[in-house]
N, CA, C and O atoms as a printed pandas DataFrame, in Angstrom:
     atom_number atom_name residue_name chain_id  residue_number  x_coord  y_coord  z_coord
0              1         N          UNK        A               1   81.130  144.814   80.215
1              2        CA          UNK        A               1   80.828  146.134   80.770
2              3         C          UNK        A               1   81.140  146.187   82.272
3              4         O          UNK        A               1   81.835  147.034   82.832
4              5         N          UNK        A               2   80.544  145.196   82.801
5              6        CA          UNK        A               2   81.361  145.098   84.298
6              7         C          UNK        A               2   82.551  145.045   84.438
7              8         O          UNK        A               2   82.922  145.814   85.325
8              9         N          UNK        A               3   83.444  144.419   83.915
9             10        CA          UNK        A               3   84.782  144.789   83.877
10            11         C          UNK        A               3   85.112  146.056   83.861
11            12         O          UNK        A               3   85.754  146.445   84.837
12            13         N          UNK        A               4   84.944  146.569   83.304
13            14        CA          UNK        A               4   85.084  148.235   82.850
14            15         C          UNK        A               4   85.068  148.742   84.116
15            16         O          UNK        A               4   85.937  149.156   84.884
16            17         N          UNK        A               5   83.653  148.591   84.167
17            18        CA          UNK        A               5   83.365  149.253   85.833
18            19         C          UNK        A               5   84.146  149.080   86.795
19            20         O          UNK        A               5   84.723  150.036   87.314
20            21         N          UNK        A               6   84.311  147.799   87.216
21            22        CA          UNK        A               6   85.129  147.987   88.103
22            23         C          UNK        A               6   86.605  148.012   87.708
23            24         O          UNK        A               6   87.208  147.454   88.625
24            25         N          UNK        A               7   87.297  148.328   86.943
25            26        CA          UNK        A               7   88.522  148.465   86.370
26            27         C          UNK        A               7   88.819  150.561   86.764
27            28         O          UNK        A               7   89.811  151.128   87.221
28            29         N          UNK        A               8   87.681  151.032   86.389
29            30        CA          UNK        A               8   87.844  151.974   86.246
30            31         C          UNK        A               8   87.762  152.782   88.068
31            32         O          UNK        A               8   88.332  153.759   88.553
32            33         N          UNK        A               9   86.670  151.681   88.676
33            34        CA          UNK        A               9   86.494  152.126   90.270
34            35         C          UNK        A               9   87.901  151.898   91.136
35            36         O          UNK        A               9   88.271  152.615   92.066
36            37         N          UNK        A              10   88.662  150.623   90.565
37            38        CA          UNK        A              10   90.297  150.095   90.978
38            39         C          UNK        A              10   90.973  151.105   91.001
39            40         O          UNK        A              10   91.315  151.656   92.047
40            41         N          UNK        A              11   91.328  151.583   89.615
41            42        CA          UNK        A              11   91.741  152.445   88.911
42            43         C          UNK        A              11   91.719  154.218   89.616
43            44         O          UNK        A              11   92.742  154.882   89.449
44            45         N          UNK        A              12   90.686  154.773   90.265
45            46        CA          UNK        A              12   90.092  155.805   90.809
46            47         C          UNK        A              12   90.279  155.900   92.642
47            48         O          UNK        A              12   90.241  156.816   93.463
48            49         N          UNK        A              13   90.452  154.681   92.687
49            50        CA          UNK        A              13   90.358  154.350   94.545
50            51         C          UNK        A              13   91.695  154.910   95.059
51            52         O          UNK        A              13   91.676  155.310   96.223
52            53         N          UNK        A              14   92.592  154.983   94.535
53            54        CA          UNK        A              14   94.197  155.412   95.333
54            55         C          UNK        A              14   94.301  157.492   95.342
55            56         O          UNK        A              14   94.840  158.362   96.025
56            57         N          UNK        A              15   93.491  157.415   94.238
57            58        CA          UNK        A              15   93.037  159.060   94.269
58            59         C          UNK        A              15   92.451  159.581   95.000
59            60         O          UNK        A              15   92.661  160.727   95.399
60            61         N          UNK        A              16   91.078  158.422   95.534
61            62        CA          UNK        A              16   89.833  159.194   96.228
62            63         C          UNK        A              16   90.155  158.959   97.766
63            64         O          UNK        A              16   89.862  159.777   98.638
64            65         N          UNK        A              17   90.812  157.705   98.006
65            66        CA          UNK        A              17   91.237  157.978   99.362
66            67         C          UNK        A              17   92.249  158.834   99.767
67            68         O          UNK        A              17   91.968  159.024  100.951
68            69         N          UNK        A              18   92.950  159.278   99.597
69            70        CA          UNK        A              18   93.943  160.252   99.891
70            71         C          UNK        A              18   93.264  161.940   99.771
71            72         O          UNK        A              18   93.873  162.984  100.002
72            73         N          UNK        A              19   91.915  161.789   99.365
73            74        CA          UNK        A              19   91.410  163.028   99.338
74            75         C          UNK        A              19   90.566  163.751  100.699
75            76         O          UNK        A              19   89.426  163.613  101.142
76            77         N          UNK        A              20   91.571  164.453  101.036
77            78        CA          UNK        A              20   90.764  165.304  102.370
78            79         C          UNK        A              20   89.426  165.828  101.667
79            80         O          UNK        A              20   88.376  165.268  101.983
80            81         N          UNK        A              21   89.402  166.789  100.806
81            82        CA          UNK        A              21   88.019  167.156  100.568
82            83         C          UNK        A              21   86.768  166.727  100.418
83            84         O          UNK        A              21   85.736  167.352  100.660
84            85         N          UNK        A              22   86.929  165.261   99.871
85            86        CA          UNK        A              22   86.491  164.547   99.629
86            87         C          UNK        A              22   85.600  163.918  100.907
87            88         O          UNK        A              22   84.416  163.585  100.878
88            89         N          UNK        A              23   86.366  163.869  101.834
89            90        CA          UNK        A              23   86.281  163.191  103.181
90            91         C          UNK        A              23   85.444  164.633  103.676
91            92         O          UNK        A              23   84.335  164.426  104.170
92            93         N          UNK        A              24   85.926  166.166  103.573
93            94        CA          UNK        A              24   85.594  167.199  104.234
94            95         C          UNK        A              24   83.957  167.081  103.742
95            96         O          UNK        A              24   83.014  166.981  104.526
96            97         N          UNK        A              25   83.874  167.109  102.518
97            98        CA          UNK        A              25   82.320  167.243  101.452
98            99         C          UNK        A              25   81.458  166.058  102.187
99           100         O          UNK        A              25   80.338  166.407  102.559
100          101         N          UNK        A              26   81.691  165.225  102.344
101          102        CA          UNK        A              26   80.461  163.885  102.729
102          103         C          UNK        A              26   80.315  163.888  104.211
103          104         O          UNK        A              26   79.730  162.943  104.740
104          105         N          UNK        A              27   80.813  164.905  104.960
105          106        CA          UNK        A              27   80.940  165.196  106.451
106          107         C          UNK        A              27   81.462  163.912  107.055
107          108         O          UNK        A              27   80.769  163.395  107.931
108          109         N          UNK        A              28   82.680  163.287  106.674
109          110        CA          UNK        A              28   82.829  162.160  107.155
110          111         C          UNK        A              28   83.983  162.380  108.763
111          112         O          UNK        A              28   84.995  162.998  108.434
112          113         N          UNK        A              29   83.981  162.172  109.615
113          114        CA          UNK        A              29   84.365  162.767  110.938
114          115         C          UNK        A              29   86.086  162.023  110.689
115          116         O          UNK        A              29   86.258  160.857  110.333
116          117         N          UNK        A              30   86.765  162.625  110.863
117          118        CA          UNK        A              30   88.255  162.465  111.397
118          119         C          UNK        A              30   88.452  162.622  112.882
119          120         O          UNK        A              30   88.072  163.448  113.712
120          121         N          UNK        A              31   89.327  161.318  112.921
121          122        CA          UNK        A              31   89.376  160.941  114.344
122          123         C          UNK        A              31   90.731  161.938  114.430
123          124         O          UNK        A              31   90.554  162.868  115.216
124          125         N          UNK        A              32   91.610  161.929  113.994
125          126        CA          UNK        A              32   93.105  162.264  113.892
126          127         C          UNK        A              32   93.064  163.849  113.786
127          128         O          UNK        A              32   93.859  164.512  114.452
128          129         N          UNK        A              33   91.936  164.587  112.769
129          130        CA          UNK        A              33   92.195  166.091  113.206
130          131         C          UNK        A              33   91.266  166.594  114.397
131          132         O          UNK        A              33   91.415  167.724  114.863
132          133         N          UNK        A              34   90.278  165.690  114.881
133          134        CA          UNK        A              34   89.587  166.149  116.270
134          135         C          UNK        A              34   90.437  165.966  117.328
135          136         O          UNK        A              34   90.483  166.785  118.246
136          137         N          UNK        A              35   91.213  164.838  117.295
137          138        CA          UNK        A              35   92.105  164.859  118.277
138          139         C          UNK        A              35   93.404  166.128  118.694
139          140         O          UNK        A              35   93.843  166.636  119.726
140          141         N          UNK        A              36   93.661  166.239  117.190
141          142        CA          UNK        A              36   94.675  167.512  116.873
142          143         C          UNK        A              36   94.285  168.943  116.998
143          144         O          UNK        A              36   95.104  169.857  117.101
144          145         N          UNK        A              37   92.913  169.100  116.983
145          146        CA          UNK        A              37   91.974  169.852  117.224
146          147         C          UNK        A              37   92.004  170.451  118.876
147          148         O          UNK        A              37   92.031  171.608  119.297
148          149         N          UNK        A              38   91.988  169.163  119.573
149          150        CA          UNK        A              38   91.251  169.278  121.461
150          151         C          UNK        A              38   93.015  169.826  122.109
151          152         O          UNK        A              38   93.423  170.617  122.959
152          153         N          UNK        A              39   93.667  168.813  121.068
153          154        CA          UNK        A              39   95.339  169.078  121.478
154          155         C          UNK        A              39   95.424  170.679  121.223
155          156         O          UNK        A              39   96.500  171.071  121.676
156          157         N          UNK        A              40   94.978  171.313  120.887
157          158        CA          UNK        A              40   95.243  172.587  120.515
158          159         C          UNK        A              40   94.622  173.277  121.242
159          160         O          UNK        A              40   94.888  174.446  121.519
160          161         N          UNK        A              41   93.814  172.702  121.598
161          162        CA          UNK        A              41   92.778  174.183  122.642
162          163         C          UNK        A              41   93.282  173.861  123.736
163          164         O          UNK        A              41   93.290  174.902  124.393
164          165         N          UNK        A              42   93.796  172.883  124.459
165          166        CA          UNK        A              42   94.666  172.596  125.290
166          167         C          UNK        A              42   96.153  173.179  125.389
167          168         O          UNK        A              42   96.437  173.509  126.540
168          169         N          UNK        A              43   96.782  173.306  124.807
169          170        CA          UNK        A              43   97.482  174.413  124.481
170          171         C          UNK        A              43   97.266  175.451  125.005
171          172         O          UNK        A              43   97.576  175.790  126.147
172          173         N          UNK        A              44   96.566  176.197  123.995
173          174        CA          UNK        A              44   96.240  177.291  124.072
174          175         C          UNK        A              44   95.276  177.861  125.667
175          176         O          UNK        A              44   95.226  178.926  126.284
176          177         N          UNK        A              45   94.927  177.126  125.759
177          178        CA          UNK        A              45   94.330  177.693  127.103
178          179         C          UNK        A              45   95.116  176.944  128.265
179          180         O          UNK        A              45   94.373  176.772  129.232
180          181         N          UNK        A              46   96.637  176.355  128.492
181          182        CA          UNK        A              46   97.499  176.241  128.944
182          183         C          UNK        A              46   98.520  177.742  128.555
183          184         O          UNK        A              46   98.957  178.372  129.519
184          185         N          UNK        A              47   98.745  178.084  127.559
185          186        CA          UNK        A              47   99.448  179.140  127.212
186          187         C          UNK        A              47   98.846  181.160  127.635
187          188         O          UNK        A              47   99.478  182.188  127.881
188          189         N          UNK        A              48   97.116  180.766  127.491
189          190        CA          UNK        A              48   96.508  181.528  128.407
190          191         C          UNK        A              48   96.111  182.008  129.844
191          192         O          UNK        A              48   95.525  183.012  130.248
192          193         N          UNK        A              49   96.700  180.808  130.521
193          194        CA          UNK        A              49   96.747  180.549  131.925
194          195         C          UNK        A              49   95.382  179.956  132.759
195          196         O          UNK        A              49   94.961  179.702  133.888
196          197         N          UNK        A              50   95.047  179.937  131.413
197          198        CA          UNK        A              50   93.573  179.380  132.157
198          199         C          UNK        A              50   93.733  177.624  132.739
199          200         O          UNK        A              50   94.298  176.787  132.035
200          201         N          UNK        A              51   93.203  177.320  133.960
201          202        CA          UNK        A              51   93.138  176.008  134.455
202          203         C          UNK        A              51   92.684  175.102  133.405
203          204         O          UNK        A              51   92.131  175.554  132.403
204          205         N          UNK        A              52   92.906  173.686  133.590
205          206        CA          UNK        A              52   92.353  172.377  133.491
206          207         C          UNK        A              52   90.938  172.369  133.115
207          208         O          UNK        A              52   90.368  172.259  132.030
208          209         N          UNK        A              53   90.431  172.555  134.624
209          210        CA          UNK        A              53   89.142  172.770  134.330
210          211         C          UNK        A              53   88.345  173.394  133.777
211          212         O          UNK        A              53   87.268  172.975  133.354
212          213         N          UNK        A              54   88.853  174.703  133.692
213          214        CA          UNK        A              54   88.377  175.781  133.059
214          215         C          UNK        A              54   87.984  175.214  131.735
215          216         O          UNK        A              54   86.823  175.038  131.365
216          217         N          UNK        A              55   89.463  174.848  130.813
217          218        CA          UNK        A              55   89.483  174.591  129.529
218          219         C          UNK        A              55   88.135  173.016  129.120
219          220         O          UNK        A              55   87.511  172.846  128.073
220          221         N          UNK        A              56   88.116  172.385  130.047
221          222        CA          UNK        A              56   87.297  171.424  130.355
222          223         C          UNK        A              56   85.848  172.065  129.673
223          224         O          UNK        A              56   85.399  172.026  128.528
224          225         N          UNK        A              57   85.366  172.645  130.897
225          226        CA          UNK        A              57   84.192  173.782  130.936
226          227         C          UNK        A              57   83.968  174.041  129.777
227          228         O          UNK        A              57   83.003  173.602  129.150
228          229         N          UNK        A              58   84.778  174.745  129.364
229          230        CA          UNK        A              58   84.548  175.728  128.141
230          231         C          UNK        A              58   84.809  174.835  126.488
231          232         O          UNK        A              58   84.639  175.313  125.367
232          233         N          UNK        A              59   85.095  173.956  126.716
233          234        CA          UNK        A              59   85.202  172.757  125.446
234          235         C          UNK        A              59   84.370  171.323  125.616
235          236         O          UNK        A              59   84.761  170.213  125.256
236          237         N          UNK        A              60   83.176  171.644  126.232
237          238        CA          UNK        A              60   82.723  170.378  126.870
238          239         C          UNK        A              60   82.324  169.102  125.772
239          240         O          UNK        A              60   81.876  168.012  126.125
240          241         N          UNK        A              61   82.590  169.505  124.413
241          242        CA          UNK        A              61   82.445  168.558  123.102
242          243         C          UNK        A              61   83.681  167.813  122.689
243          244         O          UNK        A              61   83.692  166.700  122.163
244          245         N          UNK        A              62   84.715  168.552  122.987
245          246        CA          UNK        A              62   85.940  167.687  122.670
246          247         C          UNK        A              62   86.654  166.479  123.793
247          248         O          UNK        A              62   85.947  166.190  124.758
248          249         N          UNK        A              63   87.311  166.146  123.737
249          250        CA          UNK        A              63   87.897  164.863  123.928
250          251         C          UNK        A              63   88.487  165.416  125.262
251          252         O          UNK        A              63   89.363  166.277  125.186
252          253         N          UNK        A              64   88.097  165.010  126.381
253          254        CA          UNK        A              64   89.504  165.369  127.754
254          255         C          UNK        A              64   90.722  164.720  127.201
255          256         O          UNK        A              64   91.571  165.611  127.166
256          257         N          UNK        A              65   90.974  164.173  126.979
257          258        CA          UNK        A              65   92.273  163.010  127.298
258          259         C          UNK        A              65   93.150  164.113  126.528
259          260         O          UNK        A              65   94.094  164.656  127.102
260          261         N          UNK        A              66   92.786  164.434  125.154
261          262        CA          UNK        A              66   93.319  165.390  124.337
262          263         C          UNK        A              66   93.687  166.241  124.593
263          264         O          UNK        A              66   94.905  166.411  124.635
264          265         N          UNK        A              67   92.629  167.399  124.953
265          266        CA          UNK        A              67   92.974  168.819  125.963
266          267         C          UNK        A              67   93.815  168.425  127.096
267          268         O          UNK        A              67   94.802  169.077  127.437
268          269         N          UNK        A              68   93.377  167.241  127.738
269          270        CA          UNK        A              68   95.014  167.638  129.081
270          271         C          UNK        A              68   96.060  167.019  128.199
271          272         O          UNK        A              68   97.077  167.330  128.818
272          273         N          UNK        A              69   96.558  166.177  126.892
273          274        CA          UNK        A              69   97.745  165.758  126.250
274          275         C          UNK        A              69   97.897  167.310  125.953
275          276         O          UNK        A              69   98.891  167.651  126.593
276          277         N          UNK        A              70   97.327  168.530  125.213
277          278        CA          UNK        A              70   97.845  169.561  125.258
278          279         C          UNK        A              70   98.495  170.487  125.886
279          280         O          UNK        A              70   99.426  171.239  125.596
280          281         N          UNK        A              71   97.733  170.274  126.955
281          282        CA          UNK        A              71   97.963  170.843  128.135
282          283         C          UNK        A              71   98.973  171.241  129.022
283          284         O          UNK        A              71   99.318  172.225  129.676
284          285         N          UNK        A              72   99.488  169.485  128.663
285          286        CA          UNK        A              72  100.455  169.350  129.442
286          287         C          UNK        A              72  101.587  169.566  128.729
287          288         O          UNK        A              72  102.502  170.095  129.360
288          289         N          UNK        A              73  101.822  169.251  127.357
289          290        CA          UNK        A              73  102.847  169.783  126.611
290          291         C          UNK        A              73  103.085  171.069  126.254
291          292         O          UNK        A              73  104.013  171.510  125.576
292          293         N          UNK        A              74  102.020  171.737  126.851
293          294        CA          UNK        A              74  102.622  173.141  126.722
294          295         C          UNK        A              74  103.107  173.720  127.477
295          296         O          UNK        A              74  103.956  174.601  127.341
296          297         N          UNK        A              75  102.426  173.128  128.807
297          298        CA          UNK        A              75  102.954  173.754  130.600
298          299         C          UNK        A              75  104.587  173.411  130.481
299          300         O          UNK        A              75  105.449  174.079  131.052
300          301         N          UNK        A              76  104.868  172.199  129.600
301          302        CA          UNK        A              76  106.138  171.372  129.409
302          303         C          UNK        A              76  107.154  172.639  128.765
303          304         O          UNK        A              76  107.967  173.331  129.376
304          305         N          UNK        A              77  106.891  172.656  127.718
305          306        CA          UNK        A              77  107.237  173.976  126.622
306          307         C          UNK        A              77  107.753  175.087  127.466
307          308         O          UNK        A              77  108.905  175.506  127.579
308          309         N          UNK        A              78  106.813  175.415  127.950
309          310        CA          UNK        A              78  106.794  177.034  128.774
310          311         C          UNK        A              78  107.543  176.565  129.772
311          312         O          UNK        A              78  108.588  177.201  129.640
312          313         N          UNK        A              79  107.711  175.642  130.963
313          314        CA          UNK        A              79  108.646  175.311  131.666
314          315         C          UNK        A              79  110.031  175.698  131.318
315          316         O          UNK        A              79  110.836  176.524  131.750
316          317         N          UNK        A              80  110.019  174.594  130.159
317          318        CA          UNK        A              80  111.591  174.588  129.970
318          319         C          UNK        A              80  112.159  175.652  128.896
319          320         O          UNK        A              80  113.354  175.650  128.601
320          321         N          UNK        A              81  111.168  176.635  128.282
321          322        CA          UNK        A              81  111.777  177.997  127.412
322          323         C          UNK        A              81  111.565  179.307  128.564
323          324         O          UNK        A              81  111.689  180.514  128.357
324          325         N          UNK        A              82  111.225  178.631  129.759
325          326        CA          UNK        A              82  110.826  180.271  130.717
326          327         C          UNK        A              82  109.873  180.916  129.987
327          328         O          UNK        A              82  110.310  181.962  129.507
328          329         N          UNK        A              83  108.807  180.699  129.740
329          330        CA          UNK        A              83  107.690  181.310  129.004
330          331         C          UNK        A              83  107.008  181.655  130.223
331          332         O          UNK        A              83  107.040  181.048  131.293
332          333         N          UNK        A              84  106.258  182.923  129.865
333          334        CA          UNK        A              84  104.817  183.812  130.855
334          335         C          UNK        A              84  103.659  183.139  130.363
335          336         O          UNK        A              84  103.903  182.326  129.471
336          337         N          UNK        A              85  102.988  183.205  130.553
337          338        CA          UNK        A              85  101.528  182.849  130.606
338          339         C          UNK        A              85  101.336  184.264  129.508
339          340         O          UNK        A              85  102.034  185.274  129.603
340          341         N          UNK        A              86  100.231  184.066  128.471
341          342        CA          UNK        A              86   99.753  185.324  127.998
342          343         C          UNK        A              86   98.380  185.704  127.975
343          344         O          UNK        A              86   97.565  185.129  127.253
344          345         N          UNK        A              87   98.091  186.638  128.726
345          346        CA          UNK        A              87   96.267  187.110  129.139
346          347         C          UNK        A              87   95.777  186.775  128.169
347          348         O          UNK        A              87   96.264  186.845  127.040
348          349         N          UNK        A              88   94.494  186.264  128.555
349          350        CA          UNK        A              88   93.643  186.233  127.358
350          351         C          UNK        A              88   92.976  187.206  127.429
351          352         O          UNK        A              88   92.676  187.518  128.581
352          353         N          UNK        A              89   92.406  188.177  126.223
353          354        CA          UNK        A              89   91.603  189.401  125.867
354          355         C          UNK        A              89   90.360  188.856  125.644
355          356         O          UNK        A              89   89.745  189.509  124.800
356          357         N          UNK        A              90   89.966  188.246  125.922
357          358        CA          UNK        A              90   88.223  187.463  126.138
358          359         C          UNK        A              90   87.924  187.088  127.265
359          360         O          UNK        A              90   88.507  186.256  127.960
360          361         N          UNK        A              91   86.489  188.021  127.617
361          362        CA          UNK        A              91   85.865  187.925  128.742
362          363         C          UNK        A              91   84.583  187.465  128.562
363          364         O          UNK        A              91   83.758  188.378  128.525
364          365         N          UNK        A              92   84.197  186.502  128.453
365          366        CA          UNK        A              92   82.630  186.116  128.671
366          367         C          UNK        A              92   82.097  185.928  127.243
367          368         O          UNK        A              92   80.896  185.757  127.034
368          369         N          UNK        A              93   83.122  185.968  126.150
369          370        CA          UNK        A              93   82.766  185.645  125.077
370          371         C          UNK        A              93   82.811  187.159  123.986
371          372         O          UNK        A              93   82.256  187.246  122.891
372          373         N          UNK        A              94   83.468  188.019  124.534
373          374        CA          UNK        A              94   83.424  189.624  124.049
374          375         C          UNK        A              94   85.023  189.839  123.883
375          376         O          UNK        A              94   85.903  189.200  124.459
376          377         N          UNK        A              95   85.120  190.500  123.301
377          378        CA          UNK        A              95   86.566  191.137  123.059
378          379         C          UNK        A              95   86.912  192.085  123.730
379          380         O          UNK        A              95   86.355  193.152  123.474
380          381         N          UNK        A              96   87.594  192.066  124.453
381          382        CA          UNK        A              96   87.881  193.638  125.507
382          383         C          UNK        A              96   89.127  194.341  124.830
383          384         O          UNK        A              96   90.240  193.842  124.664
384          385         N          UNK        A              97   88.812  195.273  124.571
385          386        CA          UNK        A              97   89.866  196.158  123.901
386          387         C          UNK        A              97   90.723  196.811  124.876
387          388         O          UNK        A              97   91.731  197.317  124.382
388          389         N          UNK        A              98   90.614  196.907  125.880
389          390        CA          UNK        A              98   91.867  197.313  126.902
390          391         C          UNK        A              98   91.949  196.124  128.332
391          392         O          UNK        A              98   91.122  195.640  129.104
392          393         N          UNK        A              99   93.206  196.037  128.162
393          394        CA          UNK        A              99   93.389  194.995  129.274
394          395         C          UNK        A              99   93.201  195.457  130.757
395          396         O          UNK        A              99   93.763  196.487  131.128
396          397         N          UNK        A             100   92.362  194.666  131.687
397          398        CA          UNK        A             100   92.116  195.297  132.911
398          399         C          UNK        A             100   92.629  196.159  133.705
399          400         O          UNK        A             100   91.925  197.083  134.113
400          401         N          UNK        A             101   94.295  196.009  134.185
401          402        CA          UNK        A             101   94.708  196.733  134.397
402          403         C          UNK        A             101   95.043  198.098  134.448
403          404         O          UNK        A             101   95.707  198.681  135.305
404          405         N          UNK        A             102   94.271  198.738  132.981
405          406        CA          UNK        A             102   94.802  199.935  132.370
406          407         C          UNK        A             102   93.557  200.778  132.922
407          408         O          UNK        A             102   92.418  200.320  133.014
408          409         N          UNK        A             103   93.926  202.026  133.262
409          410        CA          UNK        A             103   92.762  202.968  133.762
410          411         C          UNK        A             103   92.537  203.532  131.870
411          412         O          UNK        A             103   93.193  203.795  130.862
412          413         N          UNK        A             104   90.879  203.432  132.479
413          414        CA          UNK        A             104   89.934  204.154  131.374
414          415         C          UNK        A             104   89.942  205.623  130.646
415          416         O          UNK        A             104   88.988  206.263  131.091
416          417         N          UNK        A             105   90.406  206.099  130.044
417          418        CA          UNK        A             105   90.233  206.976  130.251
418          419         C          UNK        A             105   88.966  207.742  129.114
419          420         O          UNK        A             105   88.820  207.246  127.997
420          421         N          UNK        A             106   88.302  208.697  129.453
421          422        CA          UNK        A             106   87.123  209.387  128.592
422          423         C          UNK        A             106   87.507  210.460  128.682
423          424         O          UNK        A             106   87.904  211.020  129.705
424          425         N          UNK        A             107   87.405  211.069  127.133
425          426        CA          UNK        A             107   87.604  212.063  126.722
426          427         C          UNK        A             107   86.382  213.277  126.542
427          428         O          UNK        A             107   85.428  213.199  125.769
428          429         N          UNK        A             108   86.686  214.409  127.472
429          430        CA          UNK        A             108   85.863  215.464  127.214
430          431         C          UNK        A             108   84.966  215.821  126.423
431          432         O          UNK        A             108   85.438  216.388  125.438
432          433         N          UNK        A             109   83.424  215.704  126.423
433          434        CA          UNK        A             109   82.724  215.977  125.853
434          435         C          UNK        A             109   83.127  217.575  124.954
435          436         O          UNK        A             109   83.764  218.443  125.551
436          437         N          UNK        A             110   82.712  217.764  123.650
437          438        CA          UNK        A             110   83.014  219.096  123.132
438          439         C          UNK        A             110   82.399  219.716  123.578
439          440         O          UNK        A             110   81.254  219.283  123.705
440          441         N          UNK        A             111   82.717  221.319  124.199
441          442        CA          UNK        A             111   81.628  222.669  124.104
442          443         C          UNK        A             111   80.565  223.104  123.158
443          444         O          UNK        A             111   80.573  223.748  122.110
444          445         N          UNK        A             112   79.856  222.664  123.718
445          446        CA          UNK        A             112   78.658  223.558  122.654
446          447         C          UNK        A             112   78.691  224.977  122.500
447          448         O          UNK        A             112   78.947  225.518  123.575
448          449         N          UNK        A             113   78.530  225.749  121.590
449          450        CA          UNK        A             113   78.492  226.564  121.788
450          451         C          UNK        A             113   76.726  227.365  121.437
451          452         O          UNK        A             113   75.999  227.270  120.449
452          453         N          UNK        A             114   76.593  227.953  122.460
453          454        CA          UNK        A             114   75.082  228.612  122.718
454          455         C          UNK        A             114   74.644  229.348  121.013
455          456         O          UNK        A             114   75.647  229.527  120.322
456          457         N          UNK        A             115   73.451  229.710  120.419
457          458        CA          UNK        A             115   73.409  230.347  119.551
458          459         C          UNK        A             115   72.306  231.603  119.596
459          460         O          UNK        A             115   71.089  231.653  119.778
460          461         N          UNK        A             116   73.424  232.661  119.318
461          462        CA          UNK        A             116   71.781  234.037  119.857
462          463         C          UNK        A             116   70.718  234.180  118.419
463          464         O          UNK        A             116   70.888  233.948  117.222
464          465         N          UNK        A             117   69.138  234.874  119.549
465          466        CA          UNK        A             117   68.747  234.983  119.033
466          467         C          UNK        A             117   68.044  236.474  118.345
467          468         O          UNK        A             117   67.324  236.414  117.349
């Protein structure tokens, strides 16, 4: 019967390691997508124009080394394709639906109209 057992656990092991979900379900931590993870917000808040530090600040759980490897490959990127920087539409954690620049504009309250009596 032990044989079995472990014949069948041999047998099962080339399946179960290769399984992300598997790994996702038992909360088991990946070093390789956290890293790919920090690389990305690094990026991206290189591609937003936001500083170093900034991105620092505002990711204080992930990995530095990561966020500036992003960082810097994107400042790299945008260098050499002539890329702009693109605003970010988040202010303080809110979505701003018009970009600063743009005057506000409000639209005229309707007329009431009076009713006799």
């Amino acid at each position: 019967m032990r044989k079995i057992v472990c014949f069948v656990f041999v047998a099962a092991l080339p399946f179960l390691s290769a399984c992300d979900r598997l790994a996702d379900t038992l909360d088991i931590p990946n070093p390789a997508k956290e890293t790919a993870n920090a690389q990305a917000i690094g990026g991206a808040c290189r591609q937003t124009g936001r500083s170093i530090e900034d991105c620092y600040a505002l990711n204080p759980e992930e990995q530095k080394a990561a966020i500036f490897s992003g960082w810097k490959s994107m400042n790299e990127y945008m260098i050499e394709h002539k890329l702009k920087e693109v605003p970010s539409v988040v202010a303080n954690g809110q979505v701003v639906l018009q970009p600063p620049h743009a005057p506000i504009v409000v639209a005229p309250a309707p007329a009431t109209q009076g009713t006799a009596h």
